[in-house]
N, C-alpha and C positions, 0 to 999 in steps of 0.2 A: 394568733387565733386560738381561741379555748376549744376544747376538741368535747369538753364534757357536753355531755346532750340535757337541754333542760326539759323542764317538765312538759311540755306541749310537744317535743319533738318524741322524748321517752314515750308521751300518748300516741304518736302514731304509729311506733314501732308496733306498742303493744298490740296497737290497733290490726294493724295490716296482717299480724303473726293470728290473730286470733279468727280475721275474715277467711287468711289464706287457710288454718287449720280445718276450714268444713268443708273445702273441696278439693286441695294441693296435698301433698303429701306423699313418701314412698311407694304409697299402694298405688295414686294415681301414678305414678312415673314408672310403678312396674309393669301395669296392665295396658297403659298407653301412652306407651315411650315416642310412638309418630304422629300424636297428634297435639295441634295448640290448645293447651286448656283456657278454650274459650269461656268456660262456665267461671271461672275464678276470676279472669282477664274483664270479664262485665261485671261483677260484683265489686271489683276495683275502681273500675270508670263511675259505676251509679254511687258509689261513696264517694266519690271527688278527689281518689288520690291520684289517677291520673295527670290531673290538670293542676297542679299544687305549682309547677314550675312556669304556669305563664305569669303570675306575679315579675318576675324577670330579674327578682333580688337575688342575694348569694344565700339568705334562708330558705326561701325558693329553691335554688339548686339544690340545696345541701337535703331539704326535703324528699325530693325526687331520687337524690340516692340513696339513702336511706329505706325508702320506700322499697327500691331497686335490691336492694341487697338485702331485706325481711323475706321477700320475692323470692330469691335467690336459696337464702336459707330452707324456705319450706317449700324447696324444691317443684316450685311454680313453673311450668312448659308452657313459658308464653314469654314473648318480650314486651316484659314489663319497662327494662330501661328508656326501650329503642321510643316507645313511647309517653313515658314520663318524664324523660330528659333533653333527648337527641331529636326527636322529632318537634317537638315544643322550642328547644333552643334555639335548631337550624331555622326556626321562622315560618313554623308552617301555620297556619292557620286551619280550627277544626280538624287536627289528623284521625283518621280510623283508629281501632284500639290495636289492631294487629299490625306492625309495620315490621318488616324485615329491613336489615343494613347489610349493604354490599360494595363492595370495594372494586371498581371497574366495572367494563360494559359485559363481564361473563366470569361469576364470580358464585361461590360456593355462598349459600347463605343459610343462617341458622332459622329454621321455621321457614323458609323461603317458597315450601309448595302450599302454605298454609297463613297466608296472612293477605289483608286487604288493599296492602299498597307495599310498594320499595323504595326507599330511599338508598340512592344510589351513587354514589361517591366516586367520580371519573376524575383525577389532577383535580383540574380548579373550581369544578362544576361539581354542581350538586341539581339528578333531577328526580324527583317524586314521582313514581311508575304505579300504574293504576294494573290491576291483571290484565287488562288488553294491551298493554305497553309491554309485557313483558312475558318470553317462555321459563316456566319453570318446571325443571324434571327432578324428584327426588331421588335422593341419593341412596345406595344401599350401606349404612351404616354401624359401625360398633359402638361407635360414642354416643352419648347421653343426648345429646340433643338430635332431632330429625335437621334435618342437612337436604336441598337442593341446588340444583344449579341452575344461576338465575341470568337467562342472557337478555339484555334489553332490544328491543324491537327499532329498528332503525330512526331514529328525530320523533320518537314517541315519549311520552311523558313531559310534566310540569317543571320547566330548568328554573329552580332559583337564582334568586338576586346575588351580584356578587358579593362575596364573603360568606357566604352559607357553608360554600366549602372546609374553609378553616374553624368554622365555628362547630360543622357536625363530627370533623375529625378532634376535637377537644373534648367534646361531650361524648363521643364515642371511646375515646381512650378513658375518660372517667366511668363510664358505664362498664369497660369489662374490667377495672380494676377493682370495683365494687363486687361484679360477679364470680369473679375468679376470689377475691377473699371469701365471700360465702362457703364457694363451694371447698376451700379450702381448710374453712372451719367444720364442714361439714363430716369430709373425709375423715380429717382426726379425731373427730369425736367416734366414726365407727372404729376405728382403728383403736382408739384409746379403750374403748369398751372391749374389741376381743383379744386384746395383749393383756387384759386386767382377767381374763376365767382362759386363756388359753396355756396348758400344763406343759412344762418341760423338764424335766430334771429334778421334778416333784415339787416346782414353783413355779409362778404366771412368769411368761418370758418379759410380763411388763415392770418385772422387779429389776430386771438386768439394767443396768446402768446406760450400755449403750442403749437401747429399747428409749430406755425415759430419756437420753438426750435428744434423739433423733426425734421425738416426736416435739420434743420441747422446742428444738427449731425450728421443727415444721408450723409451731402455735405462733411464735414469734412473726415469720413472714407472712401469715394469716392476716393476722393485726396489723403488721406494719402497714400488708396492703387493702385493707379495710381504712385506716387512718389516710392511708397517702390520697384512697379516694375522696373521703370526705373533704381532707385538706383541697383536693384539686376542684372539689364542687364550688367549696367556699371563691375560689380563684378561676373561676372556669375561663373568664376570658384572658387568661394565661395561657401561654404556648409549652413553659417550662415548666409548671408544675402541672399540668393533666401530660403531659409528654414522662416526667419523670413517675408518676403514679403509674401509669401504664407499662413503663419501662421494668419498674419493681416488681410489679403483681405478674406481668408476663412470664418472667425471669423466676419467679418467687412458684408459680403455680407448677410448672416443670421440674423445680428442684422439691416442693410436695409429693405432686402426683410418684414422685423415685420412693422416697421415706414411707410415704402411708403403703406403700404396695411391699416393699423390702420386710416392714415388722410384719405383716400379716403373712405372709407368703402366696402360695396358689389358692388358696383359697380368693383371695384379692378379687380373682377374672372370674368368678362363676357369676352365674345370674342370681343362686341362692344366696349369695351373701351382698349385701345392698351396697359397700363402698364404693362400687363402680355407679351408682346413681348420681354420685357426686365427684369422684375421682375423673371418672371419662369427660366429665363436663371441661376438664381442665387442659387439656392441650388443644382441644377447640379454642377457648378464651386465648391463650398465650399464643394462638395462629395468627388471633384477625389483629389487621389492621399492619398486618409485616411482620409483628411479633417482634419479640425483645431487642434485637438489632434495632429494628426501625423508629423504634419508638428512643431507645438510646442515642440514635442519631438527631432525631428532634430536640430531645430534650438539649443536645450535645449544641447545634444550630441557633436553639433560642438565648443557651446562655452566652454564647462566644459569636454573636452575628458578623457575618463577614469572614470568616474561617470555614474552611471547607470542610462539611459534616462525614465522620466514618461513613464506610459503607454499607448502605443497612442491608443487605444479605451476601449469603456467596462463600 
């Protein structure tokens, strides 16, 4: 697979970065950290980038992430993926713009007191929860995204066809390995900016050696798990490469979120200084869906079938 983006895919980037630039952005995520940015999330749908993945090709996918992770970047509070990718993939037909993902019948979900439907991920089943199918009580939260708890209403909700299951958790492991690289590029770049005017010793501590490696690692597993996602869009109905992309970026966004916090210091956790816009974002990603165990256990299952997979927590 050529990973370079060509010119029509480079146009949607620009695309997407330039719609989300007049209504996303830090101020929106400072001033309304618990709410879905609905007004961006429609200006997405009436452009068509929503729906770019029911073609049902791998430029199709690889579109949608893409999409997903521009989103991501210009710190967009809306799930962009859950419906450009995962909802489209798993087979739904006409989904709302706002869909929450959740992992079992009582399950934390990101945006989950604020979107029009759930898709809900129990073992083998997969069923679409409408607000009447389902309680959701928001969460009191630190991290970057708004957080509910979202318990399904007893044999309520739309069960898809089988296989929807393994198809949402593929596309789901590819969607936070996209989000989690964003927000990982995001983070270094504040970080990279206040180690560059921050004084110690009567020079920026970003001249220090260690400073500029640690960050330089941190850019590395950025990328790799931006690439690993694209790679896994290209391959979505692969078990082992969205299992191994998800595995990396989970893994990759926890050993971040240590680095960009470590060069800046307490400064890092105030609400004056923006890192946490996009840092907090990241041990949420590397939670769902099991987090890096689990997703290493898959990845571990798909390529050695008939061997019994680590244990993915514990």
């Amino acid at each position: 697979m050529d990973l370079r983006l060509d010119d029509e895919q480079k146009g949607i980037v620009d695309a997407v970065r330039t719609l989300c630039a007049r209504t996303a952005g830090p101020q929106r995520a400072r001033t309304e950290p618990d709410r879905t940015d609905r007004q961006t999330l429609q200006r997405l749908d009436e452009a068509g980038f929503l729906d770019v993945a029911q073609g049902g090709g791998a430029r199709d996918h690889l579109a949608a992430v893409l999409i997903t992770e521009q989103a991501a970047q210009s710190l967009v509070m809306a799930p962009v993926g859950a419906r450009a990718l995962v909802a489209v993939y798993a087979g739904i037909e006409n989904p709302p713009p706002a869909i929450g993902l959740a992992l079992g019948g009582r399950s934390h979900v990101r945006f989950g007191a604020d979107v029009d439907a759930v898709l809900m991920l129990d073992q083998d089943e997969v069923r679409l929860l409408g607000p009447d199918d389902l309680k959701a009580e928001p969460v009191a939260s630190r991290l970057a995204f708004p957080l509910a708890r979202v318990t399904a209403r007893p044999g309520k909700g739309l069960l898809l066809p089988a296989g929807s299951a393994a198809r949402m958790t593929r596309a789901w492991r590819t969607l936070l390995a996209a989000e989690a690289g964003a927000a990982m590029i995001g983070a270094i770049e504040i970080a990279r900016q206040h180690v560059s005017v921050r004084m110690q010793f009567g020079k920026p501590i970003g001249s220090l050696q260690a400073v500029q490696h640690r960050l330089a690692e941190a850019h590395v597993k950025a990328q790799g798990s931006i690439w690993l996602a694209l790679r896994a869009a290209w391959h979505l109905d692969s078990e082992l490469e969205t299992a191994l992309a998800a595995a990396y970026a989970s893994a990759a966004a926890l050993a971040v979120f240590d680095s960009v916090h470590q060069v800046v210091g307490a400064i890092g956790f105030t609400r004056e200084f923006d890192l946490h816009l996009w840092s907090m974002r990241l041990p949420v990603l590397a939670a769902e869906l099991g987090g890096p165990r689990a997703h290493a256990a898959a990845a571990s299952a798909a390529n050695w079938p008939g061997h019994p997979a680590p244990a993915a927590a514990g």
